[in-house]
N, C-alpha and C positions, 0 to 999 in steps of 0.2 A: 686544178680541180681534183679532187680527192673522191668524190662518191657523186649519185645519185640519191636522191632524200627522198624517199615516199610520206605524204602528209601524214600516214600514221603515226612518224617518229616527232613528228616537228609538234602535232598537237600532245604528245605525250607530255610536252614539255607545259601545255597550258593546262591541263589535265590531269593532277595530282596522283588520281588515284592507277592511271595508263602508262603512269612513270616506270622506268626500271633502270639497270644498273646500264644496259645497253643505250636506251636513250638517252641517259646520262655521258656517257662516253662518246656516243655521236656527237650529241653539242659542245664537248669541249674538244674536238676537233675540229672545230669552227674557230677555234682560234688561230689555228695551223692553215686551214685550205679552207677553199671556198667549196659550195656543193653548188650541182647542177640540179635545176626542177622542169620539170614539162612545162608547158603553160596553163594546163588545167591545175594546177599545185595550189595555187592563190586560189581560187575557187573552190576546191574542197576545203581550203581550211576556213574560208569566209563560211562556207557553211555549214561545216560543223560546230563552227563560233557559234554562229544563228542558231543552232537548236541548244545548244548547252546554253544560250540564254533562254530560249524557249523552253528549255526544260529545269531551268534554273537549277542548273551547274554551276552557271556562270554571273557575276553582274557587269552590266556596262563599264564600271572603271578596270574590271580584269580583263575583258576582250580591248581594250583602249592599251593598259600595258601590253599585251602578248602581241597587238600587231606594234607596236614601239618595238619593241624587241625583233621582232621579225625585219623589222626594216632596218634594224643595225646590222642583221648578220651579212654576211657575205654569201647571198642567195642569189646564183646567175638565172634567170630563167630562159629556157630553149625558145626558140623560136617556133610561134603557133602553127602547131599543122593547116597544111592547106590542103586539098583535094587532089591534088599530084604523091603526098605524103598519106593519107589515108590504106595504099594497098597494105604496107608491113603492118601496121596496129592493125587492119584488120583481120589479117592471116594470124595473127600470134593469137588474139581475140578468141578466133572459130578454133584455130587448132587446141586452144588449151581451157576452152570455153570458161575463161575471163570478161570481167569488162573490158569497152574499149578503153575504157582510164586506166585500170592497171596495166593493160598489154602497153598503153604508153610509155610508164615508167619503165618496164621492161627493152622495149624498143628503143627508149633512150640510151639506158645503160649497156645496152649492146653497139649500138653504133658508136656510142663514146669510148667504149671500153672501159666503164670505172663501174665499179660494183655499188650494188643498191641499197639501201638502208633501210630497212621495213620492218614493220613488226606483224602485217597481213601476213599468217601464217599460210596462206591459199597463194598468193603472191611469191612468199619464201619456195614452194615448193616450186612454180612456174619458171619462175629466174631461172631456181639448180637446173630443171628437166632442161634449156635451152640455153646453157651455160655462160648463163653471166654470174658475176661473179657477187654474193653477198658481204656484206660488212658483219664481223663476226660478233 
C-alpha cells in the first residue's frame, strides 16, 4: 500500500472542475499500489455523489460510472472503528479541532505509516503539525 486517500482526491476525479495535476497523479498511482481508506471513505463519497446530483453536477449515469470505476481500483478499506478505537480519533479531533472524519484519515495514516492524499487544505496543515507524511 502506497498512501492513504482522503475522499477529496477520489471525488476530484468525479468532479471536473476539483480536478488538478495532483489528483491526476494520485490515480495514476493506482496502477502501481493499492491505497488504504478509513471506513467512513465510501460514505463521504456516497454523499457527495448525493448532493452533486441534488445540485445537478451530476446525472444518475455519471454517479453509476464513477462508482464502476471506484470498484475496479485497488481500494483496501480499514477496519470500522469500534469504541475500544474511538480514544486516538478523538484526541487528534480536540487537539487540532478537526472533525472526527478527518482526524481519522489522519489516524489512519499514522498508524500505517503511509502518507495521506488530500486536497483539504485544513487536513494538509493537521497531518504536517503531527507528522505524517503527505503525498506531494
Amino acid at each position: 500500500m502506497a498512501l492513504v486517500l482522503d475522499a477529496s482526491v477520489a471525488l476530484a476525479w468525479c468532479f471536473e472542475d476539483e480536478a488538478s495535476a495532483f489528483t491526476d497523479r494520485v490515480q495514476e498511482s493506482l496502477a502501481r499500489d493499492a491505497v488504504l481508506v478509513p471506513a467512513i471513505w465510501a460514505l463521504e463519497v456516497a454523499n457527495a455523489l448525493r448532493v452533486g446530483e441534488r445540485r445537478r453536477r451530476l446525472l444518475g449515469a455519471d454517479v453509476a460510472r464513477f462508482v464502476e470505476l471506484m470498484c475496479a481500483l485497488p481500494i483496501m478499506v480499514d477496519a470500522p472503528l469500534v469504541p475500544r478505537d474511538l480514544g486516538p480519533v478523538l484526541s487528534l479531533a480536540r487537539a487540532h479541532d478537526i472533525s472526527s472524519y478527518d482526524a481519522a484519515y489522519i489516524e489512519l495514516a499514522a498508524r500505517e505509516g503511509l502518507p495521506l492524499a488530500t486536497q483539504d487544505s485544513r487536513l494538509r496543515v493537521t497531518a504536517k503539525r503531527v507528522g505524517v507524511r503527505l503525498v506531494p
